[in-house]
TIMAR-707339 format. One record per residue (C-alpha): residue number from 0; z, y, x. Coordinates in Angstrom, 3 decimals. Layout:
TIMAR-707339
REC  nr        z        y        x
REC NUM        Z        Y        X
...
***
This chain:
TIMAR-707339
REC  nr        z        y        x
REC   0  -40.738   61.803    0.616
REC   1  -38.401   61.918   -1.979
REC   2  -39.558   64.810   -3.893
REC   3  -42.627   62.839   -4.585
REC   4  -42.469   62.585   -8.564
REC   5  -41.900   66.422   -8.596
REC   6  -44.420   67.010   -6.471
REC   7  -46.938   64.868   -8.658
REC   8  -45.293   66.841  -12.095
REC   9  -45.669   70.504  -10.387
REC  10  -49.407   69.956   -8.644
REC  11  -51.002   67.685  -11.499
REC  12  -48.681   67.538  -14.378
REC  13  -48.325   63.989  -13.844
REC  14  -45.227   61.897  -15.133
REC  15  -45.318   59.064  -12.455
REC  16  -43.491   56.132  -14.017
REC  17  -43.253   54.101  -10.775
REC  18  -44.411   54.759   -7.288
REC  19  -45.097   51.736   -4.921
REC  20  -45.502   52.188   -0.968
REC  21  -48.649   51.059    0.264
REC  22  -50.323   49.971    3.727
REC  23  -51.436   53.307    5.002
REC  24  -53.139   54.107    8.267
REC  25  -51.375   54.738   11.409
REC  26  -52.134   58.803   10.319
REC  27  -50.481   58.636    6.993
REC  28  -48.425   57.010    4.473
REC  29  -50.084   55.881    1.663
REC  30  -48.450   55.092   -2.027
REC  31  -49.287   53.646   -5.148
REC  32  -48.648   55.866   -8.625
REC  33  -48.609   55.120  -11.742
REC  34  -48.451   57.391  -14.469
REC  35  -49.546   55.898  -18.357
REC  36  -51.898   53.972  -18.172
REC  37  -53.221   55.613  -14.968
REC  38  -52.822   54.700  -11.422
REC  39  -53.560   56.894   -8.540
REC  40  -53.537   56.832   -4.457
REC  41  -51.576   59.193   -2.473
REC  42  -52.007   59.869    0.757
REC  43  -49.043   61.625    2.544
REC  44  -49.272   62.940    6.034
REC  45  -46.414   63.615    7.247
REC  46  -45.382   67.149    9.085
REC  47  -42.859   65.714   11.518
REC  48  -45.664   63.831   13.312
REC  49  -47.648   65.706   16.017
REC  50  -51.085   64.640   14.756
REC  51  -50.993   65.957   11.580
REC  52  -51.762   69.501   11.903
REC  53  -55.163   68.019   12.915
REC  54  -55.616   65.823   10.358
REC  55  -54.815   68.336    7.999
REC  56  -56.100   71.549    9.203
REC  57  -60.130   70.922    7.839
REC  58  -59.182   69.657    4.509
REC  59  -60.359   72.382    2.625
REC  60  -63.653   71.891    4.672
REC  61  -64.442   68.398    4.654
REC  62  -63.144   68.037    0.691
REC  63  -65.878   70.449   -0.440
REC  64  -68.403   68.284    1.683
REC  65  -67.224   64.776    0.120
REC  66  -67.365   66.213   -3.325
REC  67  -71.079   67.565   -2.731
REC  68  -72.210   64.043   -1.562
REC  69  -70.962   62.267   -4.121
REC  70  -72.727   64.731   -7.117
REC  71  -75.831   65.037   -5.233
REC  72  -76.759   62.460   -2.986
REC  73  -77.051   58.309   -3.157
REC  74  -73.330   57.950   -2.014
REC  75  -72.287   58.441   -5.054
REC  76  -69.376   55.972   -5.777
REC  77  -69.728   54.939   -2.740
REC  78  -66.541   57.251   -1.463
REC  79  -63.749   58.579   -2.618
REC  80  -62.921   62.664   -3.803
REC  81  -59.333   63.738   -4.142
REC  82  -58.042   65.033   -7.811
REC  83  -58.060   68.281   -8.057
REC  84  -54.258   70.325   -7.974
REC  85  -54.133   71.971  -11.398
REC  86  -54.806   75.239   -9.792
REC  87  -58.052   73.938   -8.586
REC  88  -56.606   73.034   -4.874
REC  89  -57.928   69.707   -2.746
REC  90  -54.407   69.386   -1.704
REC  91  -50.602   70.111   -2.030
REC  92  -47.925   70.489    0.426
REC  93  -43.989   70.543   -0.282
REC  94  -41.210   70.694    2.887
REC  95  -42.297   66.911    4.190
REC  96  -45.936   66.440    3.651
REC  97  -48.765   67.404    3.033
REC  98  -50.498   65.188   -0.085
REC  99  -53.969   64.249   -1.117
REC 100  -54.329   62.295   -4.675
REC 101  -57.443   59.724   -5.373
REC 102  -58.224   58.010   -8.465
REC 103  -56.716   54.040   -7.324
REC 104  -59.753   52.631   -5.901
REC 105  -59.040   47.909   -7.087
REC 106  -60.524   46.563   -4.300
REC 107  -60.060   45.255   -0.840
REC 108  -59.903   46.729    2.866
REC 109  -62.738   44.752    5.012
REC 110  -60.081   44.620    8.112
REC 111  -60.241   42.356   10.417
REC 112  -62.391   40.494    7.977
REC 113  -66.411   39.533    8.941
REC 114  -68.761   41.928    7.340
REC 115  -71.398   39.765    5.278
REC 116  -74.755   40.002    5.394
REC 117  -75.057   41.621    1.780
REC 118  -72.050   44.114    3.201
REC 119  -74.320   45.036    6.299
REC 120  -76.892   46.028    4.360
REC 121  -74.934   48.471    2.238
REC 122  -73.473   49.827    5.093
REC 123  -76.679   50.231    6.497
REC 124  -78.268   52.334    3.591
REC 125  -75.025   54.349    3.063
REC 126  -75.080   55.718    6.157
REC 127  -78.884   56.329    6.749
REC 128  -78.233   58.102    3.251
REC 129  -75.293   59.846    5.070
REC 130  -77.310   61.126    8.104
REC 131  -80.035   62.435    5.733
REC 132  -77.914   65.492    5.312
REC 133  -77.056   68.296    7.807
REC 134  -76.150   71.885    7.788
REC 135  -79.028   72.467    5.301
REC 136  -76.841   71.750    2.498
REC 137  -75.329   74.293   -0.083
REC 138  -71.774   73.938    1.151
REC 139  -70.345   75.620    4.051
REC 140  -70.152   73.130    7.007
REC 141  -69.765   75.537   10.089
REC 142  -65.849   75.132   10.785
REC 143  -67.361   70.723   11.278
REC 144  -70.443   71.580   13.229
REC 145  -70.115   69.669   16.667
REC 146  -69.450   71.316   19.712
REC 147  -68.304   68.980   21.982
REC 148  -65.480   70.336   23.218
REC 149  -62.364   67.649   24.302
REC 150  -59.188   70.519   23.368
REC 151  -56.441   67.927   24.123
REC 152  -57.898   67.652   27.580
REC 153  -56.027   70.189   29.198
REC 154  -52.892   68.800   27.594
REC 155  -53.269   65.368   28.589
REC 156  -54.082   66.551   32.497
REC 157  -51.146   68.619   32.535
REC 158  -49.036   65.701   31.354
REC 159  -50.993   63.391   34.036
REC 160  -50.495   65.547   36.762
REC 161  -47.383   67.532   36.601
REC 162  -45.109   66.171   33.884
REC 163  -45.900   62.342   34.792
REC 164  -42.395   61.832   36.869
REC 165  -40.420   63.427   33.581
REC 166  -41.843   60.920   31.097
REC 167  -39.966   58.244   29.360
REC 168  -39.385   55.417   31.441
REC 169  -41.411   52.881   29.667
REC 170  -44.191   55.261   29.244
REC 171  -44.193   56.259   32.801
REC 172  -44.737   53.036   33.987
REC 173  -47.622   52.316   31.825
REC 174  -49.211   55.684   32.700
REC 175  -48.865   55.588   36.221
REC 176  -50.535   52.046   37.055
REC 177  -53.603   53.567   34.806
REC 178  -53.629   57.290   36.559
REC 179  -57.078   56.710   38.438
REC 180  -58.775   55.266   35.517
REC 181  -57.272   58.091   33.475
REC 182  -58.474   60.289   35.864
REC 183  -61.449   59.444   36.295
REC 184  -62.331   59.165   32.324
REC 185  -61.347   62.283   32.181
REC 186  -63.272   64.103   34.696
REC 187  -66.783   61.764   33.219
REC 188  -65.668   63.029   29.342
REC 189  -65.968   66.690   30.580
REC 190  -69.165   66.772   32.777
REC 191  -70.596   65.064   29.627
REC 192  -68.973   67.841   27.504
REC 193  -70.244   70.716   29.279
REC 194  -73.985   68.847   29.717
REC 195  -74.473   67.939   25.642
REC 196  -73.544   71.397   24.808
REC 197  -76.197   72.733   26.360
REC 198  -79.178   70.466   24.787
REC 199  -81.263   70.953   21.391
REC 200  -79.634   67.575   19.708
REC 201  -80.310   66.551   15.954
REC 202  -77.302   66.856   13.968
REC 203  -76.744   65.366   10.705
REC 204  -73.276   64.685    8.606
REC 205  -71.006   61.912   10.587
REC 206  -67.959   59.890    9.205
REC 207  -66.975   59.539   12.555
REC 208  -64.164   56.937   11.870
REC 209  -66.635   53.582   10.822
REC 210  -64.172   50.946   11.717
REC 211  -63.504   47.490    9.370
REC 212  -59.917   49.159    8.086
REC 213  -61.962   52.432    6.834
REC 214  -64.583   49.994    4.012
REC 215  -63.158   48.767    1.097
REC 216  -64.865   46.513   -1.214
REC 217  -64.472   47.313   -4.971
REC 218  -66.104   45.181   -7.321
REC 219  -69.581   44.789   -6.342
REC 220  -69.761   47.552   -4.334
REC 221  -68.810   48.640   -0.862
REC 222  -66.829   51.965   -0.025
REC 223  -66.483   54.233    2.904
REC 224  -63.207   55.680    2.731
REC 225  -60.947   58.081    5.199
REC 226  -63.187   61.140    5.979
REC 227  -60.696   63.393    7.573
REC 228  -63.452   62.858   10.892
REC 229  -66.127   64.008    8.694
REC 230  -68.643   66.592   11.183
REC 231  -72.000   67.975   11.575
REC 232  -72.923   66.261   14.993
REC 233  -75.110   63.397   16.497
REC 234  -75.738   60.250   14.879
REC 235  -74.181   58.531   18.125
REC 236  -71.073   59.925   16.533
REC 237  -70.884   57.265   14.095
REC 238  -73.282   54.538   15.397
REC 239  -71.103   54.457   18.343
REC 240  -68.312   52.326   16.466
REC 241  -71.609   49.694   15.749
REC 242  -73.686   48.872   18.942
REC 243  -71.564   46.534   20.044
REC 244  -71.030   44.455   17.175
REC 245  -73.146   41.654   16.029
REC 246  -75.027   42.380   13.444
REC 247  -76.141   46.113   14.925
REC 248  -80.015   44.731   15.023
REC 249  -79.492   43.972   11.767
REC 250  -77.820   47.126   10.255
REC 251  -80.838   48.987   12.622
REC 252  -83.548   47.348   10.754
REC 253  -82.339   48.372    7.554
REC 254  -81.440   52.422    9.060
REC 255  -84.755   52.419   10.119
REC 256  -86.552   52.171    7.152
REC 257  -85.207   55.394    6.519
REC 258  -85.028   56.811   10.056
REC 259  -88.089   55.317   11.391
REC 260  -88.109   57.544   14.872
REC 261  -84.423   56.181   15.485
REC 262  -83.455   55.776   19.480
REC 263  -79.851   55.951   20.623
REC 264  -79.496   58.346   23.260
REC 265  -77.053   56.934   25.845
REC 266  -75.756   60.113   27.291
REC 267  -74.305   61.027   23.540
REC 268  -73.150   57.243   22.979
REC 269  -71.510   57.437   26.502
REC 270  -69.691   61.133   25.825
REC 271  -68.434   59.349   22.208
REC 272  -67.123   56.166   23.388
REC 273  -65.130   57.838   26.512
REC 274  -63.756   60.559   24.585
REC 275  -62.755   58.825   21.909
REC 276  -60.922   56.210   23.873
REC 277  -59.241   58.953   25.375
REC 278  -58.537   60.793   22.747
REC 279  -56.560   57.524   20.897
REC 280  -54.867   57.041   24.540
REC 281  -53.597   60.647   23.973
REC 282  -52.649   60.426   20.552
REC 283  -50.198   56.976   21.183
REC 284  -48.769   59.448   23.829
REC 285  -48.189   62.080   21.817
REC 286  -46.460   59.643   19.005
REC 287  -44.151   58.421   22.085
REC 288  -43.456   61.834   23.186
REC 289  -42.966   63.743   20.548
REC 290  -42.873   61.714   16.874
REC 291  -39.067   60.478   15.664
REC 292  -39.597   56.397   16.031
REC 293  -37.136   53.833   15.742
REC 294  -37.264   51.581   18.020
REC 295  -39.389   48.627   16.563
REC 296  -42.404   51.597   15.752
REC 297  -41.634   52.521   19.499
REC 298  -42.873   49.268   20.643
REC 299  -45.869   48.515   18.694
REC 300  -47.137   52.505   19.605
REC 301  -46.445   50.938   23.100
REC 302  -48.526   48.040   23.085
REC 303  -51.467   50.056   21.384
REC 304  -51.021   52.211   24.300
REC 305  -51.241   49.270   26.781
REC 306  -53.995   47.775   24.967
REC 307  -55.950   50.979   25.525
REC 308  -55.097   51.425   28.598
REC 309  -55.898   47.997   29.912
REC 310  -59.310   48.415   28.577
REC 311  -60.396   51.157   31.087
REC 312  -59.392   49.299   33.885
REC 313  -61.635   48.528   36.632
***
């Protein structure tokens, strides 16, 4: 990540005058720039880690999306678009990474921190504003239209059942106390798959990532931020990360008023809570198995591996 300040002079003709890491997610580093009297956000995914190629591979799909929302819908403000490359791009790539640049958003991540009663209602509104939208509006959205599939399914049962007795040590013996559970997940996630597929389901556009760490408050107002995830698919898809906390009957109330024929379907629900706690069981795998960690990153990938793991026992 060196090359950084070139990067930033080449792609925007920026002269970045001091560049300060920043807490990223566990997909991406994440830096602060300054340049004049500007200061910017840069996302970096890195290309030596096994998850970004699909982070990164619908960029140039989801961007276009974002952008549309925020000139023609009531999100606007209300999330983040990158700055455009000087040739027009949504992103730039050098050797390392690949890079996305924001305007600096002053505010702060909601976390681990108690949504208030004021913040459930925005949340509520922006996405009932969010699910207003589908594959009726005038930007492609094909490539993020839902189809249920599970594609890391076949790796994860070939690792499961044939490569289990050459993995790591340590993550052997996690795995293997688990392999029933994993198992059977598995098998539920794609009987699921191949059932939703097959039924007439309303689809509108999905964040798909609505956790505490992906809401910022800036100012006055709150922000959804992070939409690599972004899809055409079932509401579930997002309201999935909500039913279980407490104010839900609250945040419903308020969707309703726009969504007055609301109903969660539990088969959907089901099929997103299963695969998704799969799918983050496969990707603390694949970090273990095939990302460069030292040794300290090696054992907090563990534990969020054990942690997942422990919660489909029984």
């Amino acid at each position: 990540m060196d090359n950084i300040p070139n990067l930033l002079k080449e792609h925007y003709d920026l002269d970045a005058t001091n560049i300060l890491p920043q807490r990223g997610g566990w997909a991406a580093l994440a830096f602060k720039v300054y340049s004049g009297k500007q200061t910017f956000f840069l996302k970096a995914y890195e290309k030596s880690r096994a998850s970004t190629p699909k982070l990164t591979a619908l960029i140039d799909q989801y961007v276009p999306i974002t952008v549309w929302l925020m000139q023609h819908s009531g999100l606007k403000g209300k999330l983040p678009v990158p700055v455009p490359t000087q040739t027009g791009a949504y992103k730039c790539e050098d050797d390392d990474g690949i890079y996305l640049l924001y305007e600096y958003i002053e505010g702060e991540t909601i976390g681990e921190k108690a949504l208030t009663a004021e913040q459930v209602g925005e949340l509520s509104n922006m996405i009932a504003e969010l699910h207003l939208y589908g594959e009726e509006i005038p930007v492609e959205t094909k490539a993020l239209k839902e189809d249920f599939a599970v594609p890391f399914v076949p790796q994860l049962r070939n690792t499961l059942e044939r490569e289990v007795h050459e993995l790591p040590l340590d993550v052997k013996e996690l795995i293997t106390s688990h392999l029933n559970q994993l198992n059977g997940l598995t098998d539920t996630v794609e009987k699921l798959s191949a059932d939703l597929r097959n039924r007439n389901l309303r689809m509108a556009l999905c964040h798909t990532d609505l956790h505490p760490w992906n809401l910022m408050q800036s100012s006055r107002q709150l922000m959804l931020i992070d939409w690599e995830g972004l899809k055409v698919a079932p509401v579930e898809a997002d309201l999935m990360f909500l039913v279980d906390e407490p104010y839900y009957d609250d945040f419903v109330q308020i969707y309703r008023k726009v969504h007055n024929d609301f109903a969660i379907n539990p088969d959907v629900l089901q099929f997103y809570r299963y695969r998704r706690k799969l799918e983050d069981i496969w990707e603390f795998m694949e970090q273990l198995l095939f990302d460069r960690q030292e040794a300290q990153e090696r054992a907090v990938t563990l534990n969020y591996l054990s942690k997942e793991l422990n919660e489909i026992r029984g």
